[in-house]
BALUM-443833 format. One record per residue (C-alpha): z, y, x; residue number from 0; residue in three letters. Coordinates in nm, 4 decimals. Each point is the difference from the previous one (the first is absolute). Example, Ala and Ser with C-alpha at 12.3 -4.5 7.8 and 13.67 -1.06 7.14 Angstrom:
2
PT         up      north       east   num   residuo
PT     0.7800    -0.4500     1.2300     0       ALA
PT    -0.0660     0.3440     0.1370     1       SER
% end
This chain:
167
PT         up      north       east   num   residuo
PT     0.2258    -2.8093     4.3810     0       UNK
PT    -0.1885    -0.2908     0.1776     1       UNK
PT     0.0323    -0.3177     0.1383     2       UNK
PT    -0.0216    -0.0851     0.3874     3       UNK
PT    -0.0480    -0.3401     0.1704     4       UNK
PT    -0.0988    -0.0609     0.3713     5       UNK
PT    -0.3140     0.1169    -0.0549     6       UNK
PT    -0.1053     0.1662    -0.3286     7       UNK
PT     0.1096     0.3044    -0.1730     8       UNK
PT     0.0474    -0.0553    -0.4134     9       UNK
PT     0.0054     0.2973    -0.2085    10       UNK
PT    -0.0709     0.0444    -0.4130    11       UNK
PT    -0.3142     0.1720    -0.0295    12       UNK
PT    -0.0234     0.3404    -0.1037    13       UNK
PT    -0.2734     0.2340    -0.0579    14       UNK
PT     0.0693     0.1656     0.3668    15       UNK
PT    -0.0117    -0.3411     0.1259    16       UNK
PT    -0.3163    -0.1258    -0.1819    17       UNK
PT    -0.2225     0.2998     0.1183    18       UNK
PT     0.0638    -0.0916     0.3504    19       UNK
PT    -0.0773    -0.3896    -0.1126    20       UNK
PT    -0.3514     0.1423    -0.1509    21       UNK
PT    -0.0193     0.2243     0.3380    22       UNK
PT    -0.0120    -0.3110     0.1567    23       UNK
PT    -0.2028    -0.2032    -0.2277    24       UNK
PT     0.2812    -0.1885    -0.1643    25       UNK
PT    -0.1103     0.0541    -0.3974    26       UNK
PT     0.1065    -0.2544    -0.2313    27       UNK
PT    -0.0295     0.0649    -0.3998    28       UNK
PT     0.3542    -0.1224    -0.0918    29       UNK
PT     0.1922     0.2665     0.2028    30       UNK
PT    -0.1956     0.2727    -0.1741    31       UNK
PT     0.1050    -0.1937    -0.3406    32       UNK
PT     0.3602     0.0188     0.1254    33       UNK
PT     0.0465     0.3925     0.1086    34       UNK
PT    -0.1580     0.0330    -0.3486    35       UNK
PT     0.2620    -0.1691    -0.1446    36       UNK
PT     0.2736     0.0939     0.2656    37       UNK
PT    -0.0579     0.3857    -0.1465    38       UNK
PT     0.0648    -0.1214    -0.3061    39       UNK
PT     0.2877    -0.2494     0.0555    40       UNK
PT     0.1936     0.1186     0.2925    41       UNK
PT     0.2222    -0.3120    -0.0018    42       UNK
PT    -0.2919    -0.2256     0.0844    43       UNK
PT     0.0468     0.1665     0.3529    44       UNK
PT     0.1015    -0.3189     0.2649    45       UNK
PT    -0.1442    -0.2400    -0.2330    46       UNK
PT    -0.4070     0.0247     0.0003    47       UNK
PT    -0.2134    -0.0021     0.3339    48       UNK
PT     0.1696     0.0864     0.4002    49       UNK
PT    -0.2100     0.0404     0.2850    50       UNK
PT     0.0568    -0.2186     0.3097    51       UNK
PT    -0.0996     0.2058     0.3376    52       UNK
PT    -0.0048    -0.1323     0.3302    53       UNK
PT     0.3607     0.1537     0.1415    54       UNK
PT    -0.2148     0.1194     0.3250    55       UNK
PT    -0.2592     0.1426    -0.1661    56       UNK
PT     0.1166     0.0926    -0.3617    57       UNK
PT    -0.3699    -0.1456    -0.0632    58       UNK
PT     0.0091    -0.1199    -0.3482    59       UNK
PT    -0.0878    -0.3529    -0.0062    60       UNK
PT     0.0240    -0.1478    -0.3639    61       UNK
PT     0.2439     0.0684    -0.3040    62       UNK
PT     0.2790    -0.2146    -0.1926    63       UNK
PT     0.1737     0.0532    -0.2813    64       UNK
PT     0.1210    -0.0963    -0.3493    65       UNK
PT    -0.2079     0.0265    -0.3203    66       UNK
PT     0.3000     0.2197    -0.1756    67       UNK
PT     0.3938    -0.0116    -0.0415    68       UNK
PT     0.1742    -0.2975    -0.0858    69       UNK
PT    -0.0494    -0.1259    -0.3290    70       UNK
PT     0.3389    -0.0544    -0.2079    71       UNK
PT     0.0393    -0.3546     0.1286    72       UNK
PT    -0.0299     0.1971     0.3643    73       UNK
PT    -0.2867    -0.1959     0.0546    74       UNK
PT    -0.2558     0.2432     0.2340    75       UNK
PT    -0.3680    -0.1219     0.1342    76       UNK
PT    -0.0946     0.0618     0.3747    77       UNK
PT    -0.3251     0.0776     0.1086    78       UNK
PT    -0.1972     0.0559     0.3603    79       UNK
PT    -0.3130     0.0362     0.1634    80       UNK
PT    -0.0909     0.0999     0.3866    81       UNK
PT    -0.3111     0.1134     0.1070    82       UNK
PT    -0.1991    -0.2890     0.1820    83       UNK
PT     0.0577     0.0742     0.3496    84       UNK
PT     0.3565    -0.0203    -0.0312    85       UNK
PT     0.0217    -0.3385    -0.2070    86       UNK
PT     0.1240    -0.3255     0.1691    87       UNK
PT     0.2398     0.2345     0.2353    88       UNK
PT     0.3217    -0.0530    -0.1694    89       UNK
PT     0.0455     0.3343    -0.1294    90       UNK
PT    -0.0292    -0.0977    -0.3921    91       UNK
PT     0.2745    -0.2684     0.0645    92       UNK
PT     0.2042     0.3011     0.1898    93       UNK
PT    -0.0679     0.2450    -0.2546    94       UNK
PT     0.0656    -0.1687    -0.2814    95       UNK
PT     0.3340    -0.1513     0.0757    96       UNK
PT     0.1267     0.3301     0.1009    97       UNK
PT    -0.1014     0.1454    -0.3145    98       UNK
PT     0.1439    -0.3330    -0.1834    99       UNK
PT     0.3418     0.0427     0.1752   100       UNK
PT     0.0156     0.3632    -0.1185   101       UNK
PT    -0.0804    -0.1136    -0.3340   102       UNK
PT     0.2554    -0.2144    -0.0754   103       UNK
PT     0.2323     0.2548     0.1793   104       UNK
PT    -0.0513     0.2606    -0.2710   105       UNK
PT     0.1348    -0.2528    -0.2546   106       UNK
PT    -0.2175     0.0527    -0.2175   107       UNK
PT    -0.2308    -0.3269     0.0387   108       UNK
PT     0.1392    -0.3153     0.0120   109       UNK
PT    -0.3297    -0.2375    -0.0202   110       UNK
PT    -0.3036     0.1599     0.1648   111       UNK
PT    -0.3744    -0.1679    -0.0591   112       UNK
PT    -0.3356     0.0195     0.0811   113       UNK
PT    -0.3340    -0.1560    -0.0505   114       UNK
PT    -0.3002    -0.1623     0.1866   115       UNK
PT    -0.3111    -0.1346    -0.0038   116       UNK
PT    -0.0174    -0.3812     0.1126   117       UNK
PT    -0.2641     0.0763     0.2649   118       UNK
PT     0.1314     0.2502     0.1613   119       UNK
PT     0.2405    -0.1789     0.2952   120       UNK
PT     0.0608     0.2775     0.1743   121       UNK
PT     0.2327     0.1670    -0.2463   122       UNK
PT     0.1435    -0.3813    -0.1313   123       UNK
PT     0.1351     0.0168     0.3373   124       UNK
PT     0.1695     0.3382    -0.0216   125       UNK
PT     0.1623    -0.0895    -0.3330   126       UNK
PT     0.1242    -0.3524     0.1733   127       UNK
PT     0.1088     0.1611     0.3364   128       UNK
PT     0.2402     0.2840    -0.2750   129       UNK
PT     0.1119    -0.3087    -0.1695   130       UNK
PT    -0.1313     0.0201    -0.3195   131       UNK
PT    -0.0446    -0.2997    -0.2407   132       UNK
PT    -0.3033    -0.0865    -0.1729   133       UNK
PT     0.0803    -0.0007    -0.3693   134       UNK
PT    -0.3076    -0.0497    -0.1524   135       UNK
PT    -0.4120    -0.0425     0.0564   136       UNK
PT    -0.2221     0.1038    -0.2537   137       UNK
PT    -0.3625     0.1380    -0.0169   138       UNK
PT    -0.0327    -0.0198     0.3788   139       UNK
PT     0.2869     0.1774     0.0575   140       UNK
PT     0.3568    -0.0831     0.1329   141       UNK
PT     0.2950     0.1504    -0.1340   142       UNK
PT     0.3095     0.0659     0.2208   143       UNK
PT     0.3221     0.1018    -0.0091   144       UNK
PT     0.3114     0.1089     0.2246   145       UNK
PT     0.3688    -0.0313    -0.1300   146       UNK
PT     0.2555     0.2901     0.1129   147       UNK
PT     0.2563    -0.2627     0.0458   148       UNK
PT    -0.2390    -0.2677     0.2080   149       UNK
PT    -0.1605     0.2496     0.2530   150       UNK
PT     0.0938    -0.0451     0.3798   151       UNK
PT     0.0687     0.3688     0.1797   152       UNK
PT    -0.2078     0.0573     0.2780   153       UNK
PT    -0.2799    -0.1804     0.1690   154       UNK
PT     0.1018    -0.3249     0.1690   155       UNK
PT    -0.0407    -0.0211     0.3807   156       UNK
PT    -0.2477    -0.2960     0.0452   157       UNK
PT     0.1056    -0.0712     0.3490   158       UNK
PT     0.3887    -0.0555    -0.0985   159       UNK
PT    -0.0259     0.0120    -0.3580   160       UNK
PT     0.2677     0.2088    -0.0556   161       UNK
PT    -0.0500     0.3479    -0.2675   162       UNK
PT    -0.0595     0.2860     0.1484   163       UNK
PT     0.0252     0.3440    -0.1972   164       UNK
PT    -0.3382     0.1957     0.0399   165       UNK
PT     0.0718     0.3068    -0.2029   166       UNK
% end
């Protein structure tokens, strides 16, 4: 399964997957943490790290993700990170709503949330552009979260301001 929008490609990682990341120098630590536990939990599948690839090049260019299933209150945390020369392009904002809508299509989450550090304006501004709310600050960090029920579909058209469905 995976995830298109205009112009990325969203797929769960898998261990295929990740040795063409490290093939092109995409390591991070927390995806080998998840196969590890994905072998040993097969129903974590969909709900740790995707790669997001550039559509026309299938050039992975960061990862998203949750940090595990839903909890019993179907609360589930989102994550991301891009590799620097792909920041400040939009593509966190596209990915991440795409992988938000299909979220709250499984029906299994019904409030997603994330964290970030105060400083770091760059990602404030992906969390405010999805429509989170900030919930709480603490420790130099900002809590958010995203309500099933209070989520707009789709990206809005800026020019007419009317939603447009990108997945």
């Amino acid at each position: 399964m995976r995830l298109i929008t205009d112009r990325l490609l969203i797929q769960p990682v898998s261990p295929e997957l990740n040795q063409a990341a490290v093939k092109q120098g995409y390591f991070k630590g927390h995806i080998e943490l998840y196969l590890n536990e994905l072998e040993k939990d097969p129903n974590q599948l969909y709900w740790g790290p995707w790669f997001v690839m550039l559509k026309e090049s299938v050039h992975i260019i960061g990862d998203i993700g949750f940090k595990g299933r839903p909890d019993e209150e179907r609360i589930a945390e989102i994550g991301y990170g891009f590799l620097e020369e792909y920041q400040n392009q939009g593509y966190a904002t596209e990915s991440v709503r795409a992988l938000i809508d299909w979220a709250f299509e499984t029906d299994e989450a019904d409030i997603l949330v994330a964290e970030t550090a105060n400083d770091n304006i760059a990602s404030i501004k992906v969390l405010e552009k999805l429509g989170m709310q900030r919930i709480h600050e603490a420790n130099g960090m900002i809590y958010w979260q995203l309500l099933k029920d209070g989520i707009h579909k789709g990206m809005i058209n800026e020019k007419d301001g009317e939603a447009e469905k990108e997945i």
